[in-house]
N, C-alpha and C positions, 0 to 999 in steps of 0.2 A: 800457417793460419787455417788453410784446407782442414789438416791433420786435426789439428785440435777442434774445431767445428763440427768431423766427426766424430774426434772421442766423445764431446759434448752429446752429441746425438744418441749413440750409442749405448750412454749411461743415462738417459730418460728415463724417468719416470713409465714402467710398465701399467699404462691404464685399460688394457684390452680387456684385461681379467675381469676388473671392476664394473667397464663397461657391459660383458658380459655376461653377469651376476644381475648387475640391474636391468638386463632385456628379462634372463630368466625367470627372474622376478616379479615384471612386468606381465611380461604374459601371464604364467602361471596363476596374476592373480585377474587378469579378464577372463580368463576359463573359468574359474571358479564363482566369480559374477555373474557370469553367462547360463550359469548350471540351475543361479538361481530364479532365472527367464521365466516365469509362467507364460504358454500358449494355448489352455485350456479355453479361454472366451474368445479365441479369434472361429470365424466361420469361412466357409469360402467362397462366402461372398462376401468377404472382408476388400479383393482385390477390386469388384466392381464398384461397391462401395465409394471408394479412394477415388476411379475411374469417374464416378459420379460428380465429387467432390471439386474435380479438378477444370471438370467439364462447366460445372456451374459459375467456378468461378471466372473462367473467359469466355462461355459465353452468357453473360446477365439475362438477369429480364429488364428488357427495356422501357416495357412501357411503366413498371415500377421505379426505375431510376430516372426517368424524368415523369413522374407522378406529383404533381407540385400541391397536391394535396395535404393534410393534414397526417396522411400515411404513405406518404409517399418517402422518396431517399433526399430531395431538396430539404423539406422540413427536417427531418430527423438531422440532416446536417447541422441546419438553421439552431436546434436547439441543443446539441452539441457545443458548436462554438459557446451558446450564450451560457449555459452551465459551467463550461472552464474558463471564460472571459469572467465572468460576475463572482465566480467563486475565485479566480485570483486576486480579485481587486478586492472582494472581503477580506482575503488571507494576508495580502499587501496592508491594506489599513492598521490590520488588527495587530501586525508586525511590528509596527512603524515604533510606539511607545512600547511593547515588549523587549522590542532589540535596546532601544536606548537605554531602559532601567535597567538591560544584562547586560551592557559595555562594562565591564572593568574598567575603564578610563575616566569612564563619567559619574558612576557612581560607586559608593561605599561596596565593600569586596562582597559582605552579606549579603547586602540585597541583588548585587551581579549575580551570587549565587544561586540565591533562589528562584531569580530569574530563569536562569539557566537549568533549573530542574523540571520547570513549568513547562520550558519547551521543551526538554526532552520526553517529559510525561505524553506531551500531545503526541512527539514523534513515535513512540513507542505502538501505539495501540495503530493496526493495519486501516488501509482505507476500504476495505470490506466491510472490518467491523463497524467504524463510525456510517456506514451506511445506511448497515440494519438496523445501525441505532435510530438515524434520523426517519427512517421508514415507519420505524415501529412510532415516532413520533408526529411526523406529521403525514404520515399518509404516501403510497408509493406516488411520484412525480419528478419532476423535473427539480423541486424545489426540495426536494431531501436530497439531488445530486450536487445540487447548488451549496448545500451547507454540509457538504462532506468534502465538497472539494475547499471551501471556504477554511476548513480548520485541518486538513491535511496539510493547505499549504502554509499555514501559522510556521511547526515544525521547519520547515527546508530555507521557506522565505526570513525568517527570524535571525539563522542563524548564518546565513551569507550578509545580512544586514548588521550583526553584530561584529563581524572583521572588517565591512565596509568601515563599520563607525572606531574601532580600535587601528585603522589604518591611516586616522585623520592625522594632514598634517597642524601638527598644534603650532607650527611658526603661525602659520597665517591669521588664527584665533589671536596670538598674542600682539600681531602685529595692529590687528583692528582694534585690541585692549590698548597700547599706547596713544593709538591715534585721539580715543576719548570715544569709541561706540557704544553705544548700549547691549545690554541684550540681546535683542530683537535686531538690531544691523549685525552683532557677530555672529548669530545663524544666518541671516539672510545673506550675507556677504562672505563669510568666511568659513561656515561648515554645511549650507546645502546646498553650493554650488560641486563641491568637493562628493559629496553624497548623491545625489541625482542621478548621474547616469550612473552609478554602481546599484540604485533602488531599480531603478525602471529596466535594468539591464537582466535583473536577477527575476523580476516577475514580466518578463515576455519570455525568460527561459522557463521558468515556472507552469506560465500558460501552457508553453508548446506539452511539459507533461500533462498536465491538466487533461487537456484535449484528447490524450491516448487514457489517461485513468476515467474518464467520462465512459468509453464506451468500456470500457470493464466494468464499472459501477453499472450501467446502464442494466446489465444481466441480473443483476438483484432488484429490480423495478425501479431505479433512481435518474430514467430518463434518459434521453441519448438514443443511441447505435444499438446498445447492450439487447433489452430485450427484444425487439423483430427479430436481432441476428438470432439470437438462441432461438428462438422459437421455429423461425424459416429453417434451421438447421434441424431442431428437434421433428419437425414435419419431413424432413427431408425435401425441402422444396431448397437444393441447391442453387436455382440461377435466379431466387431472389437471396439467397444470403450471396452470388455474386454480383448482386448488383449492389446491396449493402456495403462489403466489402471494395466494391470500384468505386462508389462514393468515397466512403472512408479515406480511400491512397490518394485521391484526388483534393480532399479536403486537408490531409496530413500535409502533400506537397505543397499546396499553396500557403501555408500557415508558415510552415518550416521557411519559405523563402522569401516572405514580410518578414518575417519576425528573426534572419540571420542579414537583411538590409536593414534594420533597424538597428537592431545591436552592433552592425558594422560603424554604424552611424554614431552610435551614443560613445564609443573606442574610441572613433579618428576623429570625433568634433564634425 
């Protein structure tokens, strides 16, 4: 048994070679990536620079992160939250009758179709651009970050909502059809008990993004974190973009750990 276990062994498959080909390979082509490095625009004060960077960020200014003013890092928090809270409860709403008229199950295949082109059209286009767009429309604030987050989340919320509703169980519709329900009791009783916690589970996930695309919009003047950060950083006043930035983790952790007892919650009932 020994004997033949070695001849087995023996007559393997030689994969040294191969393996050895593809380090060759490998490397050969990071060298050649590497070659194509520009370090013409580094200075050397590039090192302190960093030094700088690092420094601001642990130790903040404090007296700006508890500034409970209108410019302070409280408020900026305050209007964060409500840009990715109100913009996903827009994007939830406006979902709600899009995903239904795109279910294949519920209605004719065309109009699912079309449906389903409408959201991908919205998904298509970045939430940069819908930014600029609502900027250039109603004016830089909080209220063009509000309708950017509003129709970014159409796209993602839409279409977790449309497997929600093509993953109904249809006994329980037919079972409340027997019984003699109407209408209005077989949604109420038999498909948005079944749909609820897959809605509300899908836009507190929704939110938690929201929350982090707010202060990236925020940079192109759509309110939020976005602009003081760049701007504290563009001045190089590091230890108020670390006190920006110490809000921000502090506002992320608390969010992320409502809103994963939440959804733990809408799972296990």
């Amino acid at each position: 048994m020994n004997k033949r276990i070695e001849e087995a062994y023996a007559k393997r498959p030689k994969s040294w070679v191969y393996n050895l080909a593809t380090a060759i390979i490998f490397v050969g082509l990071m060298i050649w990536s590497g070659s194509a490095v520009e370090t013409s625009g580094t200075t050397q004060d590039g090192a302190q620079i960093a030094i700088n960077i690092l420094s601001g960020i642990f130790h903040p200014k404090m007296d700006f992160l508890f500034d409970f003013s209108t410019k302070g890092v409280p408020y900026l928090m305050l209007e964060t939250i409500c840009i990715a809270f109100l913009g996903t409860i827009v994007g939830a709403v406006i979902s709600i009758p899009l995903a239904f008229i795109s279910a294949s199950n519920l209605t004719p295949k065309p109009i699912a179709f079309a449906g389903r082109i409408i959201i991908m059209a919205v998904r298509t286009i970045p939430a940069f651009v819908y930014g600029l767009m609502f900027i250039r429309v109603t004016g830089p604030g909080a209220f063009a970050g509000l309708l950017t987050m509003g129709v970014c989340s159409v796209g993602m919320i839409s279409k977790m909502y449309i497997e929600a509703i093509e993953d109904l169980d249809t006994h329980v519709v037919e079972s409340l059809d027997a019984a003699g329900c109407n209408t209005w009791q077989k949604i109420r009783y038999g498909i948005l008990p079944q749909l609820l916690p897959n809605f509300a589970s899908t836009a507190i996930y929704r939110f938690d993004i929201n929350l982090r695309d707010a202060t990236i919009l925020g940079m192109v003047g759509a309110g939020g974190f976005g602009a003081p950060l760049i701007f504290a950083m563009n001045s190089y006043k590091w230890d108020e973009a670390g006190a920006i930035l110490a809000g921000l983790i502090i506002l992320i952790l608390i969010i992320e750990y409502i809103s994963t007892k939440i959804r733990v919650k809408l799972t296990r009932g």
